[in-house]
mmCIF file of the N, C-alpha and C atoms, coordinates in Angstrom:
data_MODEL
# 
_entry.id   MODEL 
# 
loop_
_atom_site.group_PDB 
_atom_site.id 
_atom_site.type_symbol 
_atom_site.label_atom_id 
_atom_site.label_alt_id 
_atom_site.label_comp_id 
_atom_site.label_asym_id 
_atom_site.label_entity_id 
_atom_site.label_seq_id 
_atom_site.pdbx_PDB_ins_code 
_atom_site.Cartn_x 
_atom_site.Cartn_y 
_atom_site.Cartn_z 
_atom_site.occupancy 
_atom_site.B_iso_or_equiv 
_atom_site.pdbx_formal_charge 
_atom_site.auth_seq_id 
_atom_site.auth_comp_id 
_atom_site.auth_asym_id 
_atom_site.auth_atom_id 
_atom_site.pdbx_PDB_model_num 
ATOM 1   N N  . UNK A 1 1  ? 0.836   -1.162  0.000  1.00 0.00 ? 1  UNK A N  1 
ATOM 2   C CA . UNK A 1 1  ? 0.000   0.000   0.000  1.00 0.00 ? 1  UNK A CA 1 
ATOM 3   C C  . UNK A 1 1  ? 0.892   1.240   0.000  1.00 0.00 ? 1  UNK A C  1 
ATOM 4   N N  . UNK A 1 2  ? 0.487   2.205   -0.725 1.00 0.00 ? 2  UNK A N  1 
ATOM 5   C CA . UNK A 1 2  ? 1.258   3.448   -0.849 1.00 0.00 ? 2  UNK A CA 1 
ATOM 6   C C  . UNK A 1 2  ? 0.652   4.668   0.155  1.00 0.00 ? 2  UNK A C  1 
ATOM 7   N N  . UNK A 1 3  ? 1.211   5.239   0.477  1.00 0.00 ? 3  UNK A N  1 
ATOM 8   C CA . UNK A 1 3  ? 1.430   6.720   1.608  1.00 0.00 ? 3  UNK A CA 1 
ATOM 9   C C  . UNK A 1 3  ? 0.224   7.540   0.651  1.00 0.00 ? 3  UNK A C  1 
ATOM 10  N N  . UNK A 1 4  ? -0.306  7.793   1.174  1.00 0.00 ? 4  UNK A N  1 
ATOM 11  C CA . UNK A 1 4  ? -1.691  9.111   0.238  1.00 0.00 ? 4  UNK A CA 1 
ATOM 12  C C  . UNK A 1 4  ? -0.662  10.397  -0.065 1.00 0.00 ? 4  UNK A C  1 
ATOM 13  N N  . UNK A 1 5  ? -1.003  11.072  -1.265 1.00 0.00 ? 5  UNK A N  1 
ATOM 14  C CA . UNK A 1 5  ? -0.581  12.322  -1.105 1.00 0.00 ? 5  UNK A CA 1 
ATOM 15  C C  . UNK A 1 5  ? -0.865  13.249  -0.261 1.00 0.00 ? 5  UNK A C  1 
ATOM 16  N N  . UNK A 1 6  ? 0.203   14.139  0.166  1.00 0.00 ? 6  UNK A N  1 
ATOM 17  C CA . UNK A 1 6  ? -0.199  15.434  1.171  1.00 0.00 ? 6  UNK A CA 1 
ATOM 18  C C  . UNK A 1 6  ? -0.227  14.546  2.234  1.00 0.00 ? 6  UNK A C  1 
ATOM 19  N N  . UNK A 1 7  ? 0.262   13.682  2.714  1.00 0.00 ? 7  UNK A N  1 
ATOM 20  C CA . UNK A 1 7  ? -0.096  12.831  4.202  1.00 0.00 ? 7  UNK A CA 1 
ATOM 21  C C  . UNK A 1 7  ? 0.975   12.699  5.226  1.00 0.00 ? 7  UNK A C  1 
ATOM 22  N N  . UNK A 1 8  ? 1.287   14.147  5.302  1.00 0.00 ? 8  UNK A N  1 
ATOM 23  C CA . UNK A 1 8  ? 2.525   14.760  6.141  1.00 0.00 ? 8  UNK A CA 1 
ATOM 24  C C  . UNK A 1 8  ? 3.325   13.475  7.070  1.00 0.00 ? 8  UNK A C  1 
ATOM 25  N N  . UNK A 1 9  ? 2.535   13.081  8.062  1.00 0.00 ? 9  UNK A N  1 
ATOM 26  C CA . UNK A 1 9  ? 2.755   11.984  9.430  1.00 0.00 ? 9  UNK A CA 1 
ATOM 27  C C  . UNK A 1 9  ? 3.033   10.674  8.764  1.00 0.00 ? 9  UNK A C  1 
ATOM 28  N N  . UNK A 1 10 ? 2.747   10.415  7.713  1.00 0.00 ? 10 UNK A N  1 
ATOM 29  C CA . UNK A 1 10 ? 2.508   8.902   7.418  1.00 0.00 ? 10 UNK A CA 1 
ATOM 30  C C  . UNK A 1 10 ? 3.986   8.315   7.579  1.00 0.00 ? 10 UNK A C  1 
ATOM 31  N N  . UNK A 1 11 ? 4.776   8.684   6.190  1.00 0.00 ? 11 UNK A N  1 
ATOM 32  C CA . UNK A 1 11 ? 6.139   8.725   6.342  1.00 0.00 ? 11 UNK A CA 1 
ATOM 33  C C  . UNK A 1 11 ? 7.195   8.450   7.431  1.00 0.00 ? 11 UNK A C  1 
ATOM 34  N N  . UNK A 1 12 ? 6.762   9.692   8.396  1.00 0.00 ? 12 UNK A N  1 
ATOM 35  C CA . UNK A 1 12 ? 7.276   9.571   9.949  1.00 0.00 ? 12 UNK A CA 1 
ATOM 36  C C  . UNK A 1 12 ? 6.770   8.387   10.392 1.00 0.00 ? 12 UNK A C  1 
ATOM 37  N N  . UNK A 1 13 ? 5.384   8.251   10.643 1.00 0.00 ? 13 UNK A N  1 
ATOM 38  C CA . UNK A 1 13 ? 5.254   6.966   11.482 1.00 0.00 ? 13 UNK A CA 1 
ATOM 39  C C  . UNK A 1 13 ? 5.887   5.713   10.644 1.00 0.00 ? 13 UNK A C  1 
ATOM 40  N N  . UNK A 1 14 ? 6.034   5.718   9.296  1.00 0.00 ? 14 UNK A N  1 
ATOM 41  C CA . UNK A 1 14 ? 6.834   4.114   9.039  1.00 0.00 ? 14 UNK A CA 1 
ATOM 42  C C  . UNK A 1 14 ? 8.783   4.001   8.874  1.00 0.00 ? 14 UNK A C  1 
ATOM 43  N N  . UNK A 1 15 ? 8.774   5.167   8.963  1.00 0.00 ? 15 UNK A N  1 
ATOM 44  C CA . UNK A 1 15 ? 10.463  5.197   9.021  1.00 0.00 ? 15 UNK A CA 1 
ATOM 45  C C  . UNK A 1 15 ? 10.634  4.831   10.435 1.00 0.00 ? 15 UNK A C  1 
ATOM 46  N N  . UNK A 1 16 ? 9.298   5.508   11.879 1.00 0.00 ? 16 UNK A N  1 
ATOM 47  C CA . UNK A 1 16 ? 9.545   5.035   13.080 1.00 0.00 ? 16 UNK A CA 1 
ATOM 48  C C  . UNK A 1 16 ? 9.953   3.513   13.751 1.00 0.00 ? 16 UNK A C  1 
ATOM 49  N N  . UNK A 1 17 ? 8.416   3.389   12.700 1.00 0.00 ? 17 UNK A N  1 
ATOM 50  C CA . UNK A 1 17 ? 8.187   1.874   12.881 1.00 0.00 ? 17 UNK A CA 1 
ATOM 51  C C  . UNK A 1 17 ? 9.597   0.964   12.445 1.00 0.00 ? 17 UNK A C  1 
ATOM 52  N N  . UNK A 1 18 ? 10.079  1.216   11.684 1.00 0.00 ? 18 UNK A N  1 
ATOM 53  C CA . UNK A 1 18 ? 11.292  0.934   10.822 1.00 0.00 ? 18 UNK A CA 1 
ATOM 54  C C  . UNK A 1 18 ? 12.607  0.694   11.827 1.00 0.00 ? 18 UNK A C  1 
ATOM 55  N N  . UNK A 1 19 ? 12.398  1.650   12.086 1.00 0.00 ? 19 UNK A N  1 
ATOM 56  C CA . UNK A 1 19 ? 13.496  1.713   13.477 1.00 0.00 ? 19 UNK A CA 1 
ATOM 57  C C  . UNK A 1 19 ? 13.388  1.236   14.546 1.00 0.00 ? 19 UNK A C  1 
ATOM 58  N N  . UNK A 1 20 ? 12.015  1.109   14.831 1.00 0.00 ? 20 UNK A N  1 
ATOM 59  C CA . UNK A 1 20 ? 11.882  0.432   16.484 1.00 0.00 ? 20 UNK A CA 1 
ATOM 60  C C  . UNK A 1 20 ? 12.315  -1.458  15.910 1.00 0.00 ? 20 UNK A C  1 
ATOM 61  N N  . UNK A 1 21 ? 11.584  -1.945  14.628 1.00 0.00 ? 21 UNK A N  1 
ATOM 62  C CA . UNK A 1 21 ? 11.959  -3.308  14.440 1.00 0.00 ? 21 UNK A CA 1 
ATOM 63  C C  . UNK A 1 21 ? 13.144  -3.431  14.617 1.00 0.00 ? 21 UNK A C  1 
ATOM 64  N N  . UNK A 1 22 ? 14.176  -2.295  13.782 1.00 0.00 ? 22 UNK A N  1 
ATOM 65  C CA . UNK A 1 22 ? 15.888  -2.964  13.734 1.00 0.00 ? 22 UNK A CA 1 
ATOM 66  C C  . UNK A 1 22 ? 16.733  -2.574  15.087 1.00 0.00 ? 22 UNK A C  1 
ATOM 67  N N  . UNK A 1 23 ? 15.503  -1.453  16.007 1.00 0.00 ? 23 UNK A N  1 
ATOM 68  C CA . UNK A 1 23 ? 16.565  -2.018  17.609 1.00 0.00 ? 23 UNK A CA 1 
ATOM 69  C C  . UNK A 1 23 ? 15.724  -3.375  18.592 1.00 0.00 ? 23 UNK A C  1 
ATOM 70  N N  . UNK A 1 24 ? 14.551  -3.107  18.034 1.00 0.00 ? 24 UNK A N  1 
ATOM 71  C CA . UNK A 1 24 ? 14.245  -4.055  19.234 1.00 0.00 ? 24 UNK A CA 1 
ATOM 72  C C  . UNK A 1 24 ? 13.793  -6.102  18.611 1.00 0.00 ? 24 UNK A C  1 
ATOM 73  N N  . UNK A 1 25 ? 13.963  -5.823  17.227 1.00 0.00 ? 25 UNK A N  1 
ATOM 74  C CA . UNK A 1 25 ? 13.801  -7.198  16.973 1.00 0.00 ? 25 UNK A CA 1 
ATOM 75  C C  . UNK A 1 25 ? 15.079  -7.730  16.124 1.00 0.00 ? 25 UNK A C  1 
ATOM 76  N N  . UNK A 1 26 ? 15.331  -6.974  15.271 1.00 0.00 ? 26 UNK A N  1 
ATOM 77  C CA . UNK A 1 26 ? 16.847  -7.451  14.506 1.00 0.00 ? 26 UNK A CA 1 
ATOM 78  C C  . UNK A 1 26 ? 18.089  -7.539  15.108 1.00 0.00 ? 26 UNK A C  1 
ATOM 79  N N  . UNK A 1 27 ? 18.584  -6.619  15.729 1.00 0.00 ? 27 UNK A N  1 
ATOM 80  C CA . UNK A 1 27 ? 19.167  -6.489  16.515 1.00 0.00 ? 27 UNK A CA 1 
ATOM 81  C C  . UNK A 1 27 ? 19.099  -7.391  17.918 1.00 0.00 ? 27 UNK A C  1 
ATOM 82  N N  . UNK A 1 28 ? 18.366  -7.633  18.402 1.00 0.00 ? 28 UNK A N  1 
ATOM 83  C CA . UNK A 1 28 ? 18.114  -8.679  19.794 1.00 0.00 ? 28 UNK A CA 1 
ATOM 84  C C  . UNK A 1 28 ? 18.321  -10.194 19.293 1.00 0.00 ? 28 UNK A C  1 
ATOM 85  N N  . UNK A 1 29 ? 17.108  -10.434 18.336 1.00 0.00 ? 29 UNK A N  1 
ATOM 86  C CA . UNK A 1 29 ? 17.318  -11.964 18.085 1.00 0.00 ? 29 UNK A CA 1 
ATOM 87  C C  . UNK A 1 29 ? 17.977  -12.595 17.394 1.00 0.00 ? 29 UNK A C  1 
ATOM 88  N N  . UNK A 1 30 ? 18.421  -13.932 17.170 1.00 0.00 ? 30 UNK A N  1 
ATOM 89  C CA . UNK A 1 30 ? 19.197  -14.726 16.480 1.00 0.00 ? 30 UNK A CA 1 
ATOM 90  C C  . UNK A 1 30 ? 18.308  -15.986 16.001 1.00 0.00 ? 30 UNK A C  1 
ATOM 91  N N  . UNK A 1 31 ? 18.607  -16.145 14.486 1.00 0.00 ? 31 UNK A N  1 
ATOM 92  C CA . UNK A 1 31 ? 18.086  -16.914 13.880 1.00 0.00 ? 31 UNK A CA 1 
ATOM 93  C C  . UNK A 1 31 ? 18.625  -18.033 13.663 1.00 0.00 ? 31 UNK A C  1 
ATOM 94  N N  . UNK A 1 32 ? 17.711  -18.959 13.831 1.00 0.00 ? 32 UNK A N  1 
ATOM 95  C CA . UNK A 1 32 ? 18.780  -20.349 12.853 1.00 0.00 ? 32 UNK A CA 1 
ATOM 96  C C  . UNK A 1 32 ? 17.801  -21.013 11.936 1.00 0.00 ? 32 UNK A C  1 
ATOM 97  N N  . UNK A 1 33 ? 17.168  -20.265 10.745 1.00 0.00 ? 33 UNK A N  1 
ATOM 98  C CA . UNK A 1 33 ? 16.824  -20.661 9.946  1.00 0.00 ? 33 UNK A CA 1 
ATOM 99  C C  . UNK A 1 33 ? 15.645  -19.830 10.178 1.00 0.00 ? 33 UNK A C  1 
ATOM 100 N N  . UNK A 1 34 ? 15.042  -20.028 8.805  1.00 0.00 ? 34 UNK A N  1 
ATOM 101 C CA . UNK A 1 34 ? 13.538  -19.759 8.173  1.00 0.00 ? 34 UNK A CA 1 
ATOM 102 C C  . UNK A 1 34 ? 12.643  -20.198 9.190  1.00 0.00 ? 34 UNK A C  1 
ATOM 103 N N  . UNK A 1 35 ? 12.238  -20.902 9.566  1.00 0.00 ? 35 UNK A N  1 
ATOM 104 C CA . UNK A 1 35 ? 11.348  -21.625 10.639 1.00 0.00 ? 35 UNK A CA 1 
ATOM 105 C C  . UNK A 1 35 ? 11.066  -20.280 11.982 1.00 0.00 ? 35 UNK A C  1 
ATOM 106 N N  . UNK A 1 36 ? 12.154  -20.756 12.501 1.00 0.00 ? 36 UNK A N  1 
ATOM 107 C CA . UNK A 1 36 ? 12.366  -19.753 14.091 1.00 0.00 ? 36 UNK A CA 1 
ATOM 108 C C  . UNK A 1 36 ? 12.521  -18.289 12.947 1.00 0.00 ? 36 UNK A C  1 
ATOM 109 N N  . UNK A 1 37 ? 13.303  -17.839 12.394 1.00 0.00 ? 37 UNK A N  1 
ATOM 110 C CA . UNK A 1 37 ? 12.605  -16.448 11.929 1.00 0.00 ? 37 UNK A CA 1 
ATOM 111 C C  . UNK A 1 37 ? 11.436  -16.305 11.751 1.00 0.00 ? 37 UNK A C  1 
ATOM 112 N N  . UNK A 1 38 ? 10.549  -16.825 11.070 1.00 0.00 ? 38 UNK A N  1 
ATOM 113 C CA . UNK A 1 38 ? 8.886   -16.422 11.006 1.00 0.00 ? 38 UNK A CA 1 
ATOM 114 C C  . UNK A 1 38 ? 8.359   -16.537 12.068 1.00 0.00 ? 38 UNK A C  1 
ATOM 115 N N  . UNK A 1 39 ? 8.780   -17.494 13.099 1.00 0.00 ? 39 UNK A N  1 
ATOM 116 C CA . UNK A 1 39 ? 7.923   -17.517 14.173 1.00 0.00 ? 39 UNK A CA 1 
ATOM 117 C C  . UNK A 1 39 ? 8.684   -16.607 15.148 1.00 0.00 ? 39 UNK A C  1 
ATOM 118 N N  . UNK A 1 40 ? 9.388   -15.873 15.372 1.00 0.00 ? 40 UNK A N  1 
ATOM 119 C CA . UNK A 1 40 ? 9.616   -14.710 16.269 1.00 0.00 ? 40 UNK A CA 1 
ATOM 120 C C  . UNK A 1 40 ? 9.109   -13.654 15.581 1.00 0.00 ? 40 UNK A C  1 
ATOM 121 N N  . UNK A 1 41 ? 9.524   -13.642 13.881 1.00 0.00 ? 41 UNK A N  1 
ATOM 122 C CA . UNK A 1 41 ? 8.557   -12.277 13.464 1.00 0.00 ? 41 UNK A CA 1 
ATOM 123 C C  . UNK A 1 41 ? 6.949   -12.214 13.571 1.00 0.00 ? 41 UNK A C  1 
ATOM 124 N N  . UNK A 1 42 ? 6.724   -13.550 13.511 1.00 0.00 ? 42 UNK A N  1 
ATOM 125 C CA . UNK A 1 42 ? 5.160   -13.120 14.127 1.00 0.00 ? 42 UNK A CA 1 
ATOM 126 C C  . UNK A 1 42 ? 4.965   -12.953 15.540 1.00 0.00 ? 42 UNK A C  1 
ATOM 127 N N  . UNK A 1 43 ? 5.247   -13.653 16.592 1.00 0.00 ? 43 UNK A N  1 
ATOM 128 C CA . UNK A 1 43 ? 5.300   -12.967 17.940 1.00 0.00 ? 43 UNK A CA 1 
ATOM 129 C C  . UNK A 1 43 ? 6.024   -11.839 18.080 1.00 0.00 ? 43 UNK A C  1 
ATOM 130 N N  . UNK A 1 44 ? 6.583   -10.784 17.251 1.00 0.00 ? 44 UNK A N  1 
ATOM 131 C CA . UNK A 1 44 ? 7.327   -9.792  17.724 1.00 0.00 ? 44 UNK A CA 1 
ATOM 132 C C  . UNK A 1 44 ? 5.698   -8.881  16.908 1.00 0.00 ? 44 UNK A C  1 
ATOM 133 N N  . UNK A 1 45 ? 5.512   -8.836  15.877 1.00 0.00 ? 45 UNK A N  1 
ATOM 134 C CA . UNK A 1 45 ? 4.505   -7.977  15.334 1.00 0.00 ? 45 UNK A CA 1 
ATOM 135 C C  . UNK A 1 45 ? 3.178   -8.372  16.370 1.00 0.00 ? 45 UNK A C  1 
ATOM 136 N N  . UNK A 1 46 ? 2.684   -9.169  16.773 1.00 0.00 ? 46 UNK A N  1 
ATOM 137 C CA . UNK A 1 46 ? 1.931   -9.754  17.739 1.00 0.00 ? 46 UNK A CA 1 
ATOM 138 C C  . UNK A 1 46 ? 1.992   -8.720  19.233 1.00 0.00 ? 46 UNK A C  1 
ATOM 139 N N  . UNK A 1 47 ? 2.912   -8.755  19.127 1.00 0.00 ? 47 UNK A N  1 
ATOM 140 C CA . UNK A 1 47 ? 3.398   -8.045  20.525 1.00 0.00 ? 47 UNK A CA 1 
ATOM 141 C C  . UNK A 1 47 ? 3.751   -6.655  20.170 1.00 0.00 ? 47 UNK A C  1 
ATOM 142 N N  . UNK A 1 48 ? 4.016   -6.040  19.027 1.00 0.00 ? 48 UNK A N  1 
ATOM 143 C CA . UNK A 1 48 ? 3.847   -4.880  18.815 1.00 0.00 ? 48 UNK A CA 1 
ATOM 144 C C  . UNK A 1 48 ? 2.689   -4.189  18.563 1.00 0.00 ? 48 UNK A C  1 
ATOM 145 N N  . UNK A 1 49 ? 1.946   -5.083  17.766 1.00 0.00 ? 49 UNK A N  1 
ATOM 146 C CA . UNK A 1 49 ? 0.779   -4.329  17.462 1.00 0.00 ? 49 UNK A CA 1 
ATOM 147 C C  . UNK A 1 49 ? -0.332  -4.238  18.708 1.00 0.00 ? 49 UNK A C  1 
ATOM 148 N N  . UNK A 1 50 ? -0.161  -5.363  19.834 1.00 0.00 ? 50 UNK A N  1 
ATOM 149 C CA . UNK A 1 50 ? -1.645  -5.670  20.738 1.00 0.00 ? 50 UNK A CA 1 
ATOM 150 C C  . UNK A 1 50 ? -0.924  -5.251  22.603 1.00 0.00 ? 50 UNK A C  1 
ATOM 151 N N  . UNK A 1 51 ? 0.332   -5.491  22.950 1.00 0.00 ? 51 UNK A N  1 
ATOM 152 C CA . UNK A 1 51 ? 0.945   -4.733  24.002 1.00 0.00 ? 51 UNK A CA 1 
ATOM 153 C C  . UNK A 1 51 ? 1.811   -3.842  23.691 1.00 0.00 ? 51 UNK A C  1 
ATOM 154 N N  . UNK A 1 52 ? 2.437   -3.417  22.848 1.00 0.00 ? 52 UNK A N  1 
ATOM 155 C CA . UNK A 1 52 ? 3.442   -2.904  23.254 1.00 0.00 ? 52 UNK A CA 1 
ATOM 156 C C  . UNK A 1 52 ? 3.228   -1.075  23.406 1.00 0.00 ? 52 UNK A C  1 
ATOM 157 N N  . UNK A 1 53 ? 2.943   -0.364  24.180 1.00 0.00 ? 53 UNK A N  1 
ATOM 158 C CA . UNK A 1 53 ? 2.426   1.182   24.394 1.00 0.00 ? 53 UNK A CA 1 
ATOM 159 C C  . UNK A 1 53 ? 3.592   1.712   23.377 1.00 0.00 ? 53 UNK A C  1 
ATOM 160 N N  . UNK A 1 54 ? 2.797   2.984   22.599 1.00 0.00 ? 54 UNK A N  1 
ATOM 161 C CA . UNK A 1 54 ? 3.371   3.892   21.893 1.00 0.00 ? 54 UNK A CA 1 
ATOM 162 C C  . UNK A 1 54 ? 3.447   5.263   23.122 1.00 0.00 ? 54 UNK A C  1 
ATOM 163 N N  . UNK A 1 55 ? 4.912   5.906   23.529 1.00 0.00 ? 55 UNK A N  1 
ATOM 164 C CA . UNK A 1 55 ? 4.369   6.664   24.337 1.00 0.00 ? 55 UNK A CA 1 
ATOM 165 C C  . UNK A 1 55 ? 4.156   7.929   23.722 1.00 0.00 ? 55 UNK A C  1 
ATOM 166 N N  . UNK A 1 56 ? 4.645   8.062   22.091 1.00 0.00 ? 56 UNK A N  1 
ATOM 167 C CA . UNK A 1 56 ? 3.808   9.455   21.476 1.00 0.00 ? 56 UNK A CA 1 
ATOM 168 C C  . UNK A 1 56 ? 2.671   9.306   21.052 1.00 0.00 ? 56 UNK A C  1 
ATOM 169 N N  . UNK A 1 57 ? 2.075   7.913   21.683 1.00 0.00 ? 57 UNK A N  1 
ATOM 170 C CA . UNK A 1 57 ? 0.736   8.199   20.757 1.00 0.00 ? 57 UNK A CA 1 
ATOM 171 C C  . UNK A 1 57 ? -0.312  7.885   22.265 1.00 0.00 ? 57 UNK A C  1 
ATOM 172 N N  . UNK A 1 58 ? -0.310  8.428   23.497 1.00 0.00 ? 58 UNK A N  1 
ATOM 173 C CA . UNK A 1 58 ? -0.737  8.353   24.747 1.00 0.00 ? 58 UNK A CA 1 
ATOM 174 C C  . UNK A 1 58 ? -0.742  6.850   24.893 1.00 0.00 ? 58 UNK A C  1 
ATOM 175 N N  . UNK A 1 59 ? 0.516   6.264   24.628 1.00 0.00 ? 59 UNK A N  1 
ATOM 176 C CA . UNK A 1 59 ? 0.675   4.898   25.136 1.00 0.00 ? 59 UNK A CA 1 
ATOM 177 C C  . UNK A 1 59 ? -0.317  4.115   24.973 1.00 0.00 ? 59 UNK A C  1 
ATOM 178 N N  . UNK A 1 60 ? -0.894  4.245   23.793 1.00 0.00 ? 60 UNK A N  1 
ATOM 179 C CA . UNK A 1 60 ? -1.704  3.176   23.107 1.00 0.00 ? 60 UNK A CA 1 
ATOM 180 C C  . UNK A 1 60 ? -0.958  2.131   21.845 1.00 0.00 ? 60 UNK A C  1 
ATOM 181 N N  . UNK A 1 61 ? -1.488  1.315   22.037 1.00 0.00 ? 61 UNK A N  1 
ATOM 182 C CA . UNK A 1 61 ? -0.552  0.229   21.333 1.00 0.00 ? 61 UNK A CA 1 
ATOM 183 C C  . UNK A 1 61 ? -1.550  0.391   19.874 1.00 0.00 ? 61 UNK A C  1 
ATOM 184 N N  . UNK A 1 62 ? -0.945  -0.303  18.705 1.00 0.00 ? 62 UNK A N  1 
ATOM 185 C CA . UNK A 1 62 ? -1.639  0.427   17.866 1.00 0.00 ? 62 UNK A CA 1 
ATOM 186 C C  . UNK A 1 62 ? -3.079  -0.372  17.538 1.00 0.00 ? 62 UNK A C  1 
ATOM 187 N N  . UNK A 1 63 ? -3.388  -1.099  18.226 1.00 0.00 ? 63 UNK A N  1 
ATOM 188 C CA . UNK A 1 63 ? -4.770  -1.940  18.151 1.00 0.00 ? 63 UNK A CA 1 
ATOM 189 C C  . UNK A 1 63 ? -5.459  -1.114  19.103 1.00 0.00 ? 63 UNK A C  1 
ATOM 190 N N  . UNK A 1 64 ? -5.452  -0.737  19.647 1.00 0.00 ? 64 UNK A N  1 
ATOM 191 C CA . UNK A 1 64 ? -6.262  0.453   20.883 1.00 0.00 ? 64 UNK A CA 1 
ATOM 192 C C  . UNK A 1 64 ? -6.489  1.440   19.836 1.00 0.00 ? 64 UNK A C  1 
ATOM 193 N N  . UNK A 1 65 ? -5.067  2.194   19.034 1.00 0.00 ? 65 UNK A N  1 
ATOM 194 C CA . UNK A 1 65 ? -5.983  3.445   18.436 1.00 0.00 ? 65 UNK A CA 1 
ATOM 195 C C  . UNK A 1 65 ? -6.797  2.940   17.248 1.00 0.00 ? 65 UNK A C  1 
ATOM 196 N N  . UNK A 1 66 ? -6.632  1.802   16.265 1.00 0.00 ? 66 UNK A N  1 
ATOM 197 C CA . UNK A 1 66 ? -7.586  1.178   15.970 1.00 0.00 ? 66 UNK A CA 1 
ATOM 198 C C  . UNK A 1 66 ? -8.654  1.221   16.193 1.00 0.00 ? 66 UNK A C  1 
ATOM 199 N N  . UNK A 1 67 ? -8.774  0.294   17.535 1.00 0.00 ? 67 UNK A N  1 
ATOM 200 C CA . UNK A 1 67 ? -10.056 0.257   17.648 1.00 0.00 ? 67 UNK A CA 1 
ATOM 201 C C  . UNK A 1 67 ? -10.872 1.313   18.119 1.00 0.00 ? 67 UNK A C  1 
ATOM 202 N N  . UNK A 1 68 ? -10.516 2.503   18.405 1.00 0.00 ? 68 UNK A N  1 
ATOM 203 C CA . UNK A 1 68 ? -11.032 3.635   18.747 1.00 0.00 ? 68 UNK A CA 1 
ATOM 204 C C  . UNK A 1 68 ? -11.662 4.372   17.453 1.00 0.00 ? 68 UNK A C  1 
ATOM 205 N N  . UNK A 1 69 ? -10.986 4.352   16.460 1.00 0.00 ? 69 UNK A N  1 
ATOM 206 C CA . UNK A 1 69 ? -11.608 4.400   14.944 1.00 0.00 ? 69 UNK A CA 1 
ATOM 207 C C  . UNK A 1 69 ? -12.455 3.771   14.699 1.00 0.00 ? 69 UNK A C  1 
ATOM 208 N N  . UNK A 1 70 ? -12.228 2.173   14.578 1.00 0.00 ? 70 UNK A N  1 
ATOM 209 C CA . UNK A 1 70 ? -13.908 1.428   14.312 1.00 0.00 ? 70 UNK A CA 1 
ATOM 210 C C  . UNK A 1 70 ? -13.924 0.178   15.697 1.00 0.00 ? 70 UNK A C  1 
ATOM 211 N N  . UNK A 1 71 ? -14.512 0.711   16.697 1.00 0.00 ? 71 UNK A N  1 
ATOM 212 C CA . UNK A 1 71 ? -14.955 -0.200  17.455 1.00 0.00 ? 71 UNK A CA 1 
ATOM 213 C C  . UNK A 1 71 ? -15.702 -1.450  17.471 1.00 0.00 ? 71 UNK A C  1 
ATOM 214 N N  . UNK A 1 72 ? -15.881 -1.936  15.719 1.00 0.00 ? 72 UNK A N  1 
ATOM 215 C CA . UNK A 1 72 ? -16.401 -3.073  15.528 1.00 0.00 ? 72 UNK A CA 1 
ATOM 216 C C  . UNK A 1 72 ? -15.612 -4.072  15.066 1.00 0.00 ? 72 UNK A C  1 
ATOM 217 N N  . UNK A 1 73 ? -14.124 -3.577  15.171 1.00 0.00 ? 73 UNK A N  1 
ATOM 218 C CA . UNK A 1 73 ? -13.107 -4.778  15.183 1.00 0.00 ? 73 UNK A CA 1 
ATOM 219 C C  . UNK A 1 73 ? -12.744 -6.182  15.685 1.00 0.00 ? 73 UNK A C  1 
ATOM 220 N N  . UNK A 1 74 ? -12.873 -6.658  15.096 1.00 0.00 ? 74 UNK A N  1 
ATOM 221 C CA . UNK A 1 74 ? -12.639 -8.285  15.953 1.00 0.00 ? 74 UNK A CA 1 
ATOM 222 C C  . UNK A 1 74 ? -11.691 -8.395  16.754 1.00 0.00 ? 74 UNK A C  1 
# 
């Protein structure tokens, strides 16, 4: 998916995002193969997206501000 035009923040938030993966997941873990890589990258996005607090965004993780947009989320 592409960034909308004129969408000042967007940018920022994925270069952020960008950066928090390569200190807190590339950087930390060690792989030994395809297998254990997919399965830490899905418990690391798992855990980013549903605990982990944003504290510029009033420490909502990003499934909270989600669901504050459409509260009929599963």
């Amino acid at each position: 998916m592409r960034i909308p035009p004129r969408a000042a923040t967007f940018n920022s938030d994925v270069e952020a995002f960008h950066r928090l993966v390569q200190d807190e997941f590339y950087r930390l873990e060690r792989f030994h193969g395809l297998k254990y890589f997919l399965g830490k990258a899905y418990t690391y996005v798992a855990y980013f997206n549903l605990h982990r607090p944003n504290r510029y965004r009033d420490n909502k993780t990003p499934f909270d501000i989600a669901s504050s947009l459409n509260p009929n989320l599963p």
